[in-house]
C-alpha positions in Angstrom: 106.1 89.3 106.1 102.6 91.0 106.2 104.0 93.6 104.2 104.9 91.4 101.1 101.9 89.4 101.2 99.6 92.8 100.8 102.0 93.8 98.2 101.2 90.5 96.6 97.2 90.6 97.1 97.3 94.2 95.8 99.3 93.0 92.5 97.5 90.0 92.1 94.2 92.0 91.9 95.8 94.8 89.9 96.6 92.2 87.1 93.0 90.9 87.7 91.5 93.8 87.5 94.0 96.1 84.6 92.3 96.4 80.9 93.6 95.3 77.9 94.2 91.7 78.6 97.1 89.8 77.0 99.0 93.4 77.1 102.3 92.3 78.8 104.5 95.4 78.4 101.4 97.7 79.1 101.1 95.3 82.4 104.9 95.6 83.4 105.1 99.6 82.6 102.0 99.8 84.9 102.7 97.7 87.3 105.9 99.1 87.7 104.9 102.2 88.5 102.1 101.0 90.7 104.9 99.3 92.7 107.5 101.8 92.6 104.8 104.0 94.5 103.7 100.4 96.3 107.1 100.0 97.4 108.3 103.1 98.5 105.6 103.6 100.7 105.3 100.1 102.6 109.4 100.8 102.7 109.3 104.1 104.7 106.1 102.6 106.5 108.0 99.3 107.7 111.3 101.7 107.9 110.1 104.5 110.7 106.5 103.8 111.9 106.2 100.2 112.5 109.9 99.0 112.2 110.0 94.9 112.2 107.1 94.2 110.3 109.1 93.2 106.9 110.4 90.1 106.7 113.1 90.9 103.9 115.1 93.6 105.4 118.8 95.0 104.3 118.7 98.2 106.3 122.3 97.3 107.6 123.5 98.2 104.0 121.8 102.0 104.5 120.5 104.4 102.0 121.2 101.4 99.2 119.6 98.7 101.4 116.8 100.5 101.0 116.5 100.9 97.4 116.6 96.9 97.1 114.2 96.8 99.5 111.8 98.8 97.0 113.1 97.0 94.1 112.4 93.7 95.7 108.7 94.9 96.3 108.7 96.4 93.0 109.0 92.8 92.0 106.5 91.2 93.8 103.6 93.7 93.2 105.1 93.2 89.1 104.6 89.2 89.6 101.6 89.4 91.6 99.9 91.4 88.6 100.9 88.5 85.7 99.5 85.9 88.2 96.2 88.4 88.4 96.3 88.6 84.5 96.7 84.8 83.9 94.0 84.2 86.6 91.7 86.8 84.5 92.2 85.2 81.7 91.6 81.7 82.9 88.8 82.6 84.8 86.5 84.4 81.3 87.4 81.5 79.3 
């Protein structure tokens, strides 16, 4: 669970943080590949070195197990960077 909650914070301020406000597809293409990389490495960290410390875990599918498992963090750090931007954007006005 400690995992997903980083991956959270880290898209949350990502969104906050990301230029060109109000840029949705610019937001999702970067995000996306800020949580593909994200995502791949809390994966193979949770996976070999500290194994237990997701929450959300299909490893008994294999090798495809854990491409959801990246997908599904892809999609966290991707919604944790629109709540960053809509924060942002609240917070100037």
């Amino acid at each position: 669970m400690l995992l997903e909650i980083l991956n959270l914070v880290l898209g949350i301020i990502f969104g906050f943080f990301h230029k060109g406000k109000e840029d949705y597809m610019g937001l999702l293409r970067n995000g996306a590949i800020a949580g593909l990389i994200l995502g791949i490495i809390f994966v193979l960290v949770a996976k070999y070195c500290v194994p237990g410390l997701m929450d959300i875990d299909v490893s008994f599918l294999g090798v495809f197990g854990i491409f959801i498992d990246i997908i599904i963090f892809v999609i966290i750090y991707i919604i944790g960077a629109f709540i960053g931007d809509r924060l942002s954007s609240l917070l100037k006005k």
